[in-house]
C-alpha positions as CSV (number, residue, x, y, z in Angstrom):
1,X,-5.6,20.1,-11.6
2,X,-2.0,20.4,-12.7
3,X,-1.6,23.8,-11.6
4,X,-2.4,23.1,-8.1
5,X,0.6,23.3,-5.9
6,X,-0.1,20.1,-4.0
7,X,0.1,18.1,-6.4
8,X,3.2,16.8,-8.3
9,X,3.6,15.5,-11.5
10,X,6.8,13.6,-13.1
11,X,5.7,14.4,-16.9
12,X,2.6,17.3,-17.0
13,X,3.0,16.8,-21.0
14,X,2.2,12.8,-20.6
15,X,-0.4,13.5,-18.2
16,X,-2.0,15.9,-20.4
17,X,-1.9,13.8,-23.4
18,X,-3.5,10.7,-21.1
19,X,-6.7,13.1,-20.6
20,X,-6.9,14.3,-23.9
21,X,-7.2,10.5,-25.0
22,X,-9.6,9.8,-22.4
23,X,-11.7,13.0,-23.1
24,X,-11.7,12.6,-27.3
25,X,-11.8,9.0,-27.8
26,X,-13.8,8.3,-24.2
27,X,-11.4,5.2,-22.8
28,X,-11.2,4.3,-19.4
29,X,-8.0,6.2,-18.0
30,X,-6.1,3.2,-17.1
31,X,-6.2,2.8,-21.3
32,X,-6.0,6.5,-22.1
33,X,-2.8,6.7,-20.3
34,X,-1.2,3.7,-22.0
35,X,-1.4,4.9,-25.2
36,X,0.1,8.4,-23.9
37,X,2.9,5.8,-22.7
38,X,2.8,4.2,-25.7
39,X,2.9,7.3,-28.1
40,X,5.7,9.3,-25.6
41,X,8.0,6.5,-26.1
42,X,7.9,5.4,-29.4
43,X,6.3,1.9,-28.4
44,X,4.0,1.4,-31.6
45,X,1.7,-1.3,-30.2
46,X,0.2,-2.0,-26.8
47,X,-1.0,-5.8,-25.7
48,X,-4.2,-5.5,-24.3
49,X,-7.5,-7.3,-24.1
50,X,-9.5,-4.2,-23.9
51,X,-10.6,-3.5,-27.4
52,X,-11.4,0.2,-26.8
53,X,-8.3,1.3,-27.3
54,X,-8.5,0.4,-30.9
55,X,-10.7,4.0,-30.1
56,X,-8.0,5.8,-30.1
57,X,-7.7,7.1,-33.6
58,X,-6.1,9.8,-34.0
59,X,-3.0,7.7,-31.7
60,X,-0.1,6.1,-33.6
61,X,-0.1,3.2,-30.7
62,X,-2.3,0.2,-31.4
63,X,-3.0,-2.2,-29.8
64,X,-2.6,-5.7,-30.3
65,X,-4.3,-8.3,-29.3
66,X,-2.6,-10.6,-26.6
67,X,-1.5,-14.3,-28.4
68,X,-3.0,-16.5,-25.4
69,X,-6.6,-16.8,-24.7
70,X,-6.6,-17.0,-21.0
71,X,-4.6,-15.6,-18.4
72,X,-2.5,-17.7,-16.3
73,X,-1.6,-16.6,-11.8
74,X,0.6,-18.6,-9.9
75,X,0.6,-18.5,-6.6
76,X,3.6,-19.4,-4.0
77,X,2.8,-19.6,-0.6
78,X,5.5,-19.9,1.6
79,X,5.3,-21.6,4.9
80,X,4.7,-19.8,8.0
81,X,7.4,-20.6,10.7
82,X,6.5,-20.8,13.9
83,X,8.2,-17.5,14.7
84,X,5.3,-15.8,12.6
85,X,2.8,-16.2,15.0
C-alpha cells in the first residue's frame, strides 16, 4: 500500500508502526494508530474508554482510563437570519 505512487503519506514509519499494532495486538485501527502517536512522541499514556488498547503489550503507551464517567456535547445553535433563506 505504501509503495504505491498515489498515495502519500506524511510519516510511512508511523503508519507502519499503526499496522503492526493493529495486526499483533488486533485493535481497531483508530486505537492502533494512537498508540503509534502515542509511542512516536513520547506521550506515555492515552485517555480512552476503549479498553483494548490495554492489548497493546509490547507498546510503552498506556492507556488510562478517562476520570469522568459520562461524556458531555454542547451544542450552540446560532440563529438563522433572514438572509439565510
Amino acid at each position: 500500500m505504501l509503495s504505491r505512487t498515489s498515495i502519500t503519506v506524511v510519516d510511512p514509519a508511523l503508519l507502519l508502526r499503526a499496522v503492526e499494532v493493529y495486526e499483533v495486538d488486533r485493535l481497531d485501527f483508530a486505537e492502533a494508530y494512537l498508540v503509534a502517536c502515542a509511542e512516536s512522541s513520547g506521550v506515555g499514556q492515552v485517555a480512552s474508554l476503549d479498553r483494548s488498547i490495554d492489548r497493546a503489550w509490547n507498546s510503552p503507551a498506556s492507556r488510562a482510563e478517562p476520570t469522568t464517567t459520562r461524556a458531555e456535547v454542547v451544542i450552540t445553535v446560532a440563529p438563522r437570519s433572514s438572509t439565510d433563506w
